[in-house]
N, C-alpha and C positions, 0 to 999 in steps of 0.2 A: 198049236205049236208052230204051224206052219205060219200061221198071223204074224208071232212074236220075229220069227227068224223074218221074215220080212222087213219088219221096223226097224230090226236090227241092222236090217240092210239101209234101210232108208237114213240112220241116223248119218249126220255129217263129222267128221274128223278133223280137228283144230290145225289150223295151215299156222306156216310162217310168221307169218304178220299179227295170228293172233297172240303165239311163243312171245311173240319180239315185244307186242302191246303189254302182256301180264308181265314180261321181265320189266319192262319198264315201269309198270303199277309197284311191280314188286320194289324197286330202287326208288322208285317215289316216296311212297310206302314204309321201305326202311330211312330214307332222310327224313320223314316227316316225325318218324319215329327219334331219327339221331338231335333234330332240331328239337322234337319235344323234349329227349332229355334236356339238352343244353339250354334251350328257356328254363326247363324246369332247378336247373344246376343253377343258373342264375336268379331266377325267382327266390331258391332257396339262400344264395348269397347275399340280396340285397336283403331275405329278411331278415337273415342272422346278424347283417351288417346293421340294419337298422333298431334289430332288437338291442345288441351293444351299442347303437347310440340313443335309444332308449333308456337302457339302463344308466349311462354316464348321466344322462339329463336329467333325470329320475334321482339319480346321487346327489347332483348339483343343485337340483330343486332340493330335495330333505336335506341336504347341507344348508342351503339360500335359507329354507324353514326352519332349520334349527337355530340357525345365528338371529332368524328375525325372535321367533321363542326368547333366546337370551336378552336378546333386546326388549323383546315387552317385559320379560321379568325385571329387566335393571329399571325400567321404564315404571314400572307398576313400581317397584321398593322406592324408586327415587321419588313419585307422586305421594309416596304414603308418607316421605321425608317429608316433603314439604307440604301436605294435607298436616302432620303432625307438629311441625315447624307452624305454621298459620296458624292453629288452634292456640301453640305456645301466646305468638303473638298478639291475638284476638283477645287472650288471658291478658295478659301485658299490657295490652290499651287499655282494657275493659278496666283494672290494676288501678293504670295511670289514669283514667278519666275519673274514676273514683274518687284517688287522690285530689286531683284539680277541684273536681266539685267541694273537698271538702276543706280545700284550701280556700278556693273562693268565696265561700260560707265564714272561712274563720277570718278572712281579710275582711271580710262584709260587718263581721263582728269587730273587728277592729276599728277598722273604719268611721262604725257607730259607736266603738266606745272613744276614740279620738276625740268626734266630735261632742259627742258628750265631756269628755275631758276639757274639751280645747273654749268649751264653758264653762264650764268649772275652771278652770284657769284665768278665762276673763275676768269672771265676778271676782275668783281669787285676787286678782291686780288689781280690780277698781277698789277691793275692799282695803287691796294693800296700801293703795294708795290712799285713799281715806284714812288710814289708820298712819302712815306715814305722815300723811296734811296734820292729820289732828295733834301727831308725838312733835313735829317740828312747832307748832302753836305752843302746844303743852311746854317743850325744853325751850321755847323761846320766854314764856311766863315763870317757868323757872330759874330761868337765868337773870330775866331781867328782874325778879324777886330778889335772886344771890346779891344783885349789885344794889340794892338799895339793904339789904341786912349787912352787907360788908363792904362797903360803899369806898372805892380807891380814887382816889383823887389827887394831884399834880400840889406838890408842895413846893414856893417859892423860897429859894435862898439868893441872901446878899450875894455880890459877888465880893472880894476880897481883891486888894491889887493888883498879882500877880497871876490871880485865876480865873476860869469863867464859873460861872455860879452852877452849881451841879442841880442835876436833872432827877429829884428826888419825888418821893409818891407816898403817898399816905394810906392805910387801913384801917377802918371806924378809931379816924383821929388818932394812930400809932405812925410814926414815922418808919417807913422800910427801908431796912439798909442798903447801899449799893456794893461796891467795889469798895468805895473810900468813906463806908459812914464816918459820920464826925464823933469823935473818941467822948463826946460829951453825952452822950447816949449811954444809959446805964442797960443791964445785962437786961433785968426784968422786962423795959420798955424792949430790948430787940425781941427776947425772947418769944414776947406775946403778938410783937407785930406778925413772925416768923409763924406761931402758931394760929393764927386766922387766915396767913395767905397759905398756908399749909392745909388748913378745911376746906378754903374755898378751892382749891385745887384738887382735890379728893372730891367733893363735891361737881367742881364741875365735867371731872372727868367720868362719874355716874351718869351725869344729863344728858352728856354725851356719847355712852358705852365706850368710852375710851379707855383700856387697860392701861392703867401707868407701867413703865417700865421699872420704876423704883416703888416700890410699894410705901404708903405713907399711913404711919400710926398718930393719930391725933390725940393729942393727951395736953391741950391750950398751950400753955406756953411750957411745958415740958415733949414737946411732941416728937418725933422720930422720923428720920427717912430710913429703910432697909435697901439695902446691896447686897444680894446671896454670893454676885462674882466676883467682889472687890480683893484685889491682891495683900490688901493692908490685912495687919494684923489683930486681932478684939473679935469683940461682936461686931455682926454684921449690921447693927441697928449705928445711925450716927445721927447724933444728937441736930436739933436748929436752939438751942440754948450753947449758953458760952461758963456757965458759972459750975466751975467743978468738973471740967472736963478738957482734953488736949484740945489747943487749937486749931491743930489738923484734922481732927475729927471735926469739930465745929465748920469748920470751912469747906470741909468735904459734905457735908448735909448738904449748906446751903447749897453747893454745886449741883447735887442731885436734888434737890428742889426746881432751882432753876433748869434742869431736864425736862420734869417734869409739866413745869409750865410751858415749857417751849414744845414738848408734843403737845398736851393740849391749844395751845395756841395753832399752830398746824393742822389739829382737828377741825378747829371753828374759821378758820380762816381769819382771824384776827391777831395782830401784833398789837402784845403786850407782855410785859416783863418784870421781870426782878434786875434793874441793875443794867 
């Protein structure tokens, strides 16, 4: 005990300077404390300040991604338009080349059967024409057959004082009449001459395939011309005979006789006539 109170004594007692040292550890100490808060007060602001700007960016990003989302959707429906739009298409060509092919096939058929026609057309011609050469020989042998079985020939008359001699014509040896036959000429003679150039005029209008415009009934020297338009009144038949019938009818034959020769004459390209 006596030891301890010794040491007791020997221990040293805190002066001044060491007071003045801890207070000042101690203000150290508490500013290091006041500064760690306020780092720490500011640590915690920038991170709250930053987790709200996190968060905005964060919004503005899944905003940014949702508008781009909308967009591939419009993106993907508008691709499938025109993925489905194409196929239309590709149907449509595919359609239309079809077609062409089988257009081209039937113009190719055509084409072959043209030419094939456009033969057959030749020979058609050459044959037509052959047969043309042979019917113009043929109507020329029966023509010039007509003119020796009804044989017309240029009858000379006197002239008379005061006139020039008339330009009269003959048929197998019958005198035909003109405008001014001579009154010495009996009915029978006119009648028969009227009736041969009456056949041969009917006749030559067959050699020819010339339809008369007056139809003619041949019946010799009682023979007929028909007028289905004529304004006159009777039958439409008028006589080329004079004996037992008005003289207007008689006159009116001849007149449409004489029609009739004058288209055939226009047919054949030859002038000849009645008168």
């Amino acid at each position: 005990m006596e030891r301890s109170r010794r040491e007791t004594k020997m221990v040293r007692a805190a002066g001044w300077e060491d007071m003045r040292r801890l207070w000042e550890v101690e203000w150290e100490l508490r500013d290091g404390r006041a500064e760690q808060k306020e780092v720490r007060r500011k640590i915690d602001d920038v991170l709250e300040q930053g987790w709200t700007e996190q968060e905005r960016e964060r919004a503005e990003l899944q905003d940014r991604v949702d508008d781009l989302d909308n967009v591939k959707e419009a993106v993907r429906d508008e691709l499938l338009d025109n993925e489905a739009e194409l196929d239309r298409r590709r149907e449509a060509l595919a359609a239309r080349r079809d077609r062409l092919r089988q257009a081209k096939e039937l113009d190719e058929a055509n084409r072959k059967n043209l030419r094939v026609q456009a033969t057959a057309l030749d020979d058609t011609a050459r044959a037509l024409d052959k047969l043309n050469e042979s019917a113009q020989i043929r109507r020329t042998q029966l023509i010039t057959l007509l003119s020796y079985i009804f044989p017309i020939e240029p009858v000379e008359s006197a002239p008379t004082k005061h006139t020039q001699p008339d330009f009269l014509f003959s048929i197998v040896d019958l005198p035909l009449p003109n405008s001014s036959f001579p009154s010495s000429y009996s009915d029978d003679l006119l009648s028969s001459a009227l009736g041969y150039a009456a056949q041969v005029t009917q006749l030559l209008a067959a050699y020819l395939g010339v339809p008369l415009c007056y139809p003619i009934q041949c019946r010799g020297s009682r023979s007929v011309v028909f007028d289905e338009i004529s304004m006159m009144k009777g039958p439409r038949a008028f006589p080329l005979y004079g004996k037992g019938v008005d003289q207007y009818r008689f006159d009116y034959g001849v007149f449409l006789l004489n029609k009739n020769i004058e288209q055939a004459r226009f047919s054949l390209f030859v002038c000849f006539g009645l008168g």
